[in-house]
C-alpha positions as a printed Julia matrix, in Angstrom:
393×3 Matrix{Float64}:
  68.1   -20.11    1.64
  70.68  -19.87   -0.89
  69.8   -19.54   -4.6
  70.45  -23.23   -6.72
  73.29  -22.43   -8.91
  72.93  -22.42  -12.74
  74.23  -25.48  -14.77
  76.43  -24.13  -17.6
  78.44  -25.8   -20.59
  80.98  -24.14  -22.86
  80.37  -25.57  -26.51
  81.11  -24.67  -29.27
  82.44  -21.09  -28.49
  79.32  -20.38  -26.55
  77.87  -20.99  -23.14
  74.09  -23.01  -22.96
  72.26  -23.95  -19.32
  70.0   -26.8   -18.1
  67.01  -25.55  -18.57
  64.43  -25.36  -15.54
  67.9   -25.03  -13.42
  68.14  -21.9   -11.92
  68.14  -18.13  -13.21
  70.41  -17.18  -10.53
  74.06  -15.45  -11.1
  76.09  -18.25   -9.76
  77.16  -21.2   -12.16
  78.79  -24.49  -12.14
  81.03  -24.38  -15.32
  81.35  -27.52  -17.21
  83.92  -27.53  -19.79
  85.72  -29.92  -22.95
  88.69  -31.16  -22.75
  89.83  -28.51  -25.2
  90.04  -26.13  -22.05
  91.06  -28.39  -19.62
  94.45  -30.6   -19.05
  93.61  -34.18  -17.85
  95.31  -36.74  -17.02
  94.98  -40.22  -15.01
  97.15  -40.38  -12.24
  98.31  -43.13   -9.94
  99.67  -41.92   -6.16
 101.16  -43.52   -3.53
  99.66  -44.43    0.08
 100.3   -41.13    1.98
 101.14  -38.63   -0.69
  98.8   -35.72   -1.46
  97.41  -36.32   -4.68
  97.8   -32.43   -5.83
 100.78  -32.32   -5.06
 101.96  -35.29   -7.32
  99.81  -34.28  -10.05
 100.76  -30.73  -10.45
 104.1   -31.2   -11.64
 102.56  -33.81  -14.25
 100.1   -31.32  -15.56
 102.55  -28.37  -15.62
 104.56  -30.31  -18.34
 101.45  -30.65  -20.38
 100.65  -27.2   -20.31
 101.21  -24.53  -22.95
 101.95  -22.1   -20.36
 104.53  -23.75  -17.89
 105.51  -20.75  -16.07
 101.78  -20.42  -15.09
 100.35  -21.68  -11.73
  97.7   -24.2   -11.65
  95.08  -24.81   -9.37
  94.57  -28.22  -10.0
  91.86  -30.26   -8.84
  91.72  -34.34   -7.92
  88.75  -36.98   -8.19
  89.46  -40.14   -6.53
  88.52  -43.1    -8.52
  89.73  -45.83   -7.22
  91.91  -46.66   -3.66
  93.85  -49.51   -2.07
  96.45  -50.06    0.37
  99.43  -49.08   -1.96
  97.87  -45.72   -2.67
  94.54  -44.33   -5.42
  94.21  -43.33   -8.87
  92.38  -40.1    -9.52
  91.68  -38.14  -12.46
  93.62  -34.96  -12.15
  92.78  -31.63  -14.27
  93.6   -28.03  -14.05
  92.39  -24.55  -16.4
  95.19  -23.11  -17.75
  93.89  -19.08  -17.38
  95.9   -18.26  -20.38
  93.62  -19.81  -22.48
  90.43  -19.29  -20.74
  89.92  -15.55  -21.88
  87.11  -16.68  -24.46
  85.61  -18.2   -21.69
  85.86  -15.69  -19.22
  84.62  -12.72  -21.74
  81.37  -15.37  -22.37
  81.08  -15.3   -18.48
  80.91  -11.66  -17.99
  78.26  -11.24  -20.98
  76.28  -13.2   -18.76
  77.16  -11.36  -15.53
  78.21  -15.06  -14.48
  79.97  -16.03  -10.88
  81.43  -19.16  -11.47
  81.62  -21.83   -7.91
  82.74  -24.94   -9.68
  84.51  -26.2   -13.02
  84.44  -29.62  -13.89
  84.95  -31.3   -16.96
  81.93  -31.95  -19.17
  82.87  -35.09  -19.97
  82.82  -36.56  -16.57
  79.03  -35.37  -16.77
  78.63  -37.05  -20.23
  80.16  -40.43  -19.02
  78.16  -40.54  -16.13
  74.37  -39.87  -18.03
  75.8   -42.77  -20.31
  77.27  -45.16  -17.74
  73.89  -47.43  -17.37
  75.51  -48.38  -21.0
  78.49  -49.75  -20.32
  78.9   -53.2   -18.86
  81.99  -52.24  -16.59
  81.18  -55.35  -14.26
  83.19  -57.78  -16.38
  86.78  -56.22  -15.67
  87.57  -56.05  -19.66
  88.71  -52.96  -21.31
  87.06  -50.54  -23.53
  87.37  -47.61  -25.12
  84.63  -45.12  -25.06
  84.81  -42.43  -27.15
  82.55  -39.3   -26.52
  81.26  -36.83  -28.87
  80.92  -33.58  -28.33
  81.09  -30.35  -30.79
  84.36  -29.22  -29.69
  86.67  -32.38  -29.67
  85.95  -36.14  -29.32
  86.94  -38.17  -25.68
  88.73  -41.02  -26.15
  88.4   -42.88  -22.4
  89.99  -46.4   -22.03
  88.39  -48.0   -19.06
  89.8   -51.1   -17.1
  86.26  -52.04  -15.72
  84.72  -49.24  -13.81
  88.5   -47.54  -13.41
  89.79  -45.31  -16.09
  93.26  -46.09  -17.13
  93.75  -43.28  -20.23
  91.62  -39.79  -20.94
  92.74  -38.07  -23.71
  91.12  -35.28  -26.45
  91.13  -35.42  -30.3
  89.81  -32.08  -32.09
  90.12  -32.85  -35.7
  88.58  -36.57  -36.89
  91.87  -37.12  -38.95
  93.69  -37.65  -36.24
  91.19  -40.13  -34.19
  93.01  -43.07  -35.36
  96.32  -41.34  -34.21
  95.02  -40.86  -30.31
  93.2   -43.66  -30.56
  96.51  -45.85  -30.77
  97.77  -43.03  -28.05
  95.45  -43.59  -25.61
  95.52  -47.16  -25.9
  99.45  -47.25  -25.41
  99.23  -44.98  -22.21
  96.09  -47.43  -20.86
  98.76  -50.5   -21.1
 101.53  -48.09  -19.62
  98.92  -47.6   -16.82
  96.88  -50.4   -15.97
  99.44  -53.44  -18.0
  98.58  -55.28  -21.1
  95.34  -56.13  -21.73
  93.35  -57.3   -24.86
  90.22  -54.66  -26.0
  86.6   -55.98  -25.45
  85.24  -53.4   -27.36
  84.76  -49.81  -28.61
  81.97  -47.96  -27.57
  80.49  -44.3   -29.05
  78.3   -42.01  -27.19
  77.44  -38.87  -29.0
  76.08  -36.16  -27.34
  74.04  -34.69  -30.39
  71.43  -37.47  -29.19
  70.77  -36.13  -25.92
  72.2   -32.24  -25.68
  71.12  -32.16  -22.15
  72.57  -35.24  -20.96
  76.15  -33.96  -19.65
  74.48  -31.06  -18.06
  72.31  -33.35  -15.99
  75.13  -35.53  -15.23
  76.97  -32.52  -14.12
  74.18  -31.22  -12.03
  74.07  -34.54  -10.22
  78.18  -34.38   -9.82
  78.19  -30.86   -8.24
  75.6   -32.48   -5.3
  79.32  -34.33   -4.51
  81.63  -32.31   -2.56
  84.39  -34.72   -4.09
  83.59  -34.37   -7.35
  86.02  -32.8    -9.21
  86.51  -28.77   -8.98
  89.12  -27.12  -10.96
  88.11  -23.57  -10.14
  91.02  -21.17  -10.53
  92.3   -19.53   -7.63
  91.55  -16.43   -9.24
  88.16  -17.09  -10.15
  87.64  -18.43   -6.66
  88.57  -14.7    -5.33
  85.89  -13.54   -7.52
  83.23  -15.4    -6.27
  84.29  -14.65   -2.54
  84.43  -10.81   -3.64
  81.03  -11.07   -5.44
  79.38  -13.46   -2.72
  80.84  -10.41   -0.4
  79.49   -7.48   -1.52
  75.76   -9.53   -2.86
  75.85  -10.35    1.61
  76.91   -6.52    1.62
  74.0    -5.32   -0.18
  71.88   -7.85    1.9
  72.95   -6.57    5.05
  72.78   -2.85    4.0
  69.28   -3.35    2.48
  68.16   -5.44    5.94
  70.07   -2.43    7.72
  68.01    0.0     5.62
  64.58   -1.68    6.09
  65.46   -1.37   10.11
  66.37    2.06    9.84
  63.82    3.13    8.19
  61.19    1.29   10.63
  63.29    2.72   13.68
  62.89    6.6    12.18
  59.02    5.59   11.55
  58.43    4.66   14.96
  60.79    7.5    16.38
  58.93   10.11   14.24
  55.75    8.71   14.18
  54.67    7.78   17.69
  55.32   11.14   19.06
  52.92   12.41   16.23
  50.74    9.67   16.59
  50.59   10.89   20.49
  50.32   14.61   19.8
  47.69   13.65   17.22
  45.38   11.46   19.28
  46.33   13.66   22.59
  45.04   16.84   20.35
  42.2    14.72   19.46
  41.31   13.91   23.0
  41.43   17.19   23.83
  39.4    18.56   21.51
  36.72   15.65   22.55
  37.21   16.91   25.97
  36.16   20.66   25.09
  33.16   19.42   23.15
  32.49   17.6    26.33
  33.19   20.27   29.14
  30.96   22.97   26.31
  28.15   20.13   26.72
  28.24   19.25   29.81
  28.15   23.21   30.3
  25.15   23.45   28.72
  23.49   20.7    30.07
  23.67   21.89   33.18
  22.72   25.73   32.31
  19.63   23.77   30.32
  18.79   22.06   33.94
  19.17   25.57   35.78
  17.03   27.16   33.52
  14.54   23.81   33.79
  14.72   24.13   37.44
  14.06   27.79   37.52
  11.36   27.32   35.3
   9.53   25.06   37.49
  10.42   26.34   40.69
   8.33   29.5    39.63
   5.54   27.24   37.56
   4.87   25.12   40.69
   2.86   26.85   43.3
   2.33   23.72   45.26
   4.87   25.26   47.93
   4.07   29.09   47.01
   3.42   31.11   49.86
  -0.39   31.08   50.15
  -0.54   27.55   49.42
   1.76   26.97   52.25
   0.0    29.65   54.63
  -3.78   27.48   54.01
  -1.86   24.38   54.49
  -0.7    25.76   57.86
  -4.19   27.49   58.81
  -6.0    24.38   57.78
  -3.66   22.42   60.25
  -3.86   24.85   63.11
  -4.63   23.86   66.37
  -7.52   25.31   68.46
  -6.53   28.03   70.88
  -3.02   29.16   68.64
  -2.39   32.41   67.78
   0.12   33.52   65.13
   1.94   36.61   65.61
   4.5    36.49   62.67
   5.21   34.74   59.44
   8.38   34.49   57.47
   8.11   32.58   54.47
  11.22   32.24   52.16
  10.27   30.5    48.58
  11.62   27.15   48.53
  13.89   27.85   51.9
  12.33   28.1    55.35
   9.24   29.44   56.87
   9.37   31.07   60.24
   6.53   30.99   62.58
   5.66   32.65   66.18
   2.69   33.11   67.98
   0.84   31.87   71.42
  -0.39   28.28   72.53
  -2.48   27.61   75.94
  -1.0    25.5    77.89
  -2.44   21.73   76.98
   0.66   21.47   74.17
  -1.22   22.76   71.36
   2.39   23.74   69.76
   3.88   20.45   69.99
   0.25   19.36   68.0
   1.32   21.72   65.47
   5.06   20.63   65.44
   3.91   17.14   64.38
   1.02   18.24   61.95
   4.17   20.43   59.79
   6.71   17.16   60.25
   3.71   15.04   58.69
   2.65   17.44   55.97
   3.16   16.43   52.81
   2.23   17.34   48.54
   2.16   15.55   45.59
   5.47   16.05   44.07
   3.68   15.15   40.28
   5.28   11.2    40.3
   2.24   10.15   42.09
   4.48    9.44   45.03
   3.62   12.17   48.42
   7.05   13.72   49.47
   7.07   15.8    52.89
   6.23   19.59   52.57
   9.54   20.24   55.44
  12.49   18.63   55.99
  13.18   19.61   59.4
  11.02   21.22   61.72
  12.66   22.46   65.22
  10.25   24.06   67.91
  12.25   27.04   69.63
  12.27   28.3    73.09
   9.18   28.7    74.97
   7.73   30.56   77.49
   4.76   31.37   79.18
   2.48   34.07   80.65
  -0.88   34.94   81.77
  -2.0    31.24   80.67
  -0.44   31.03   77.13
   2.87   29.42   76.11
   4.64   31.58   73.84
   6.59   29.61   70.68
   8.43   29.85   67.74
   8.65   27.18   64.82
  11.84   27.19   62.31
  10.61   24.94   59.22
  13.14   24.09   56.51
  11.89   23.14   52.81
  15.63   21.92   52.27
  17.22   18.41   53.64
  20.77   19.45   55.13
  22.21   17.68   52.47
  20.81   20.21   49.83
  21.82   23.46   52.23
């Protein structure tokens, strides 16, 4: 959102703000009449109002060969054309001005007269309803107003600086308000003095530059200024919005890939402490297995040669043993001929230990009888007994 402009006055040879306005570096310059020329002019249905008040406010400038920018309030309109209050800044005699500006590092987007502001804090005082004329004359502490209003239209604006001359203008203004607006007998005289309220014609100027037609005598100059300054304060926006991105863009162009590297290093190093752990677990579990492998002589070799004697059928003879620790165990030897081997088969498929979880788990995993044969009354066999599921071998 754009920063509310500050609400300046030139008084006095020296500038004063609202207060509680704005602290911004824009302004809206109000000025006296002392800087400004004014003047009430009447134009005709379809003309342009600046352009038949230009040459009327040239002739009342000290500097004619000087171009105006002059500026138009409309007042009042009918169907034979409107009256507005026309004013222009001469820039020849704005330099005091100006140098007061740039002390303040000022950007000026409006200039209207401060005595439009005055008048309008003050109009709740004027009974303008009843058509008569009046003169109001306006205090300030550069010059004093004289305004001669026909009801709510002005008819004469004029300027007096020194007080010995107020009956002078006075009679002036007066004249030029019958030129205007006919004869006409004067209700009254009214004073307004802004020493009562110093604030007033600011106010009344902050409510006036809400209006887009209120009036705006802004040199063209001065207006190239403020488009410059309004420029490069956009300029600086952009560049500092352009920095801000930039500077995000290199962060996330330079810092992701770090980022990455960082938490990919960091992964990797958790994945060495892992693999080194998991190593050692499983060197721990060799080592535990070992351990009890050789510690557990539940399936050592004479506790499986009395588990196979105890179980050994009448009439069988063993010729040969081959025991392998915690592989196989090999077995021949002679049966008669009632199936005394297949007896023993079964008895070795059924053995069985504790395995220390209270649970019995089988002695052999598989047990295959081998070729037979048979002479002089005995059956010759063999026995292959695995201490390993297939699974394991």
């Amino acid at each position: 959102m754009a920063q509310e402009a500050q609400i300046v006055a030139y008084e006095g040879g020296a500038l004063h703000a609202l207060p509680s306005r704005s602290s911004g570096r824009e302004a809206v310059l109000a000025l006296p009449l002392t800087c400004l020329l004014v003047k009430v002019v009447r134009v005709p249905a379809g003309e342009d109002p600046v352009a038949v008040a230009t040459p009327i406010l040239k002739a009342l400038s000290p500097f004619p060969d000087e171009e105006l920018t002059v500026g138009c309030e409309v007042v009042s309109e009918t169907e034979q054309g409107t009256v507005v209050i026309a004013a222009a800044m001469p820039e020849g005699s704005s330099e005091a001005v100006a140098e007061a500006l740039d002390a303040k590092k000022l950007t000026v987007t409006r200039v209207d007269a401060l005595v439009l502001g005055q008048l309008r804090s003050a109009w709740a005082r004027l009974n303008v309803s009843d058509g008569c004329r009046r003169m109001v004359r306006l205090k300030s502490p550069d010059c004093t107003t004289l305004l001669v209003l026909d009801g709510d239209q002005p008819v004469s604006i004029g300027a007096v600086v020194d007080d010995a001359d107020l009956k002078r203008g006075e009679m002036l203004s007066l004249l030029e308000a019958e030129d205007f607006g006919g004869p006409k007998p004067l209700a009254e005289t009214v004073d307004i003095d802004s020493a009562e309220d110093p604030d007033a014609a600011l106010r009344g100027i902050a409510e006036r530059s809400e209006d887009a037609a209120a009036l705006n005598v802004l040199p063209a100059s001065w207006r190239e200024v403020m488009v410059e300054t309004r420029f490069k304060a956009k300029l600086v926006r952009f560049m500092t919005v352009a920095g801000v991105i930039w500077a995000l863009a290199m962060a996330v162009l330079l810092g992701v890939p770090m980022a990455y590297d960082f938490m990919t290093s960091r992964e990797k190093d958790r994945s060495r402490q892992h693999s080194r752990r998991y190593k050692e677990v499983v060197a721990m579990k060799e080592r535990v297995e070992i351990v009890r492998k050789y510690s557990d002589h539940s399936l050592g070799a004479l506790e499986i040669m009395k588990a196979v004697s105890d179980r050994l059928p009448e009439g069988i003879t063993l010729s040969s043993w081959n025991y392998k620790q915690g592989d196989s165990l090999r077995i021949a030897g002679e049966a008669p001929l009632d199936g005394s081997e297949l007896d023993l088969k079964e008895s070795m498929e059924s053995l069985s230990y504790d395995d220390g979880s209270g649970e019995e788990k089988r002695v052999f995993a598989n047990v295959h009888l081998g070729n037979t044969s048979e002479s002089k009354g005995m059956r010759r066999f063999s026995l292959d007994l695995s201490l390993k599921d297939e699974e394991e071998e």
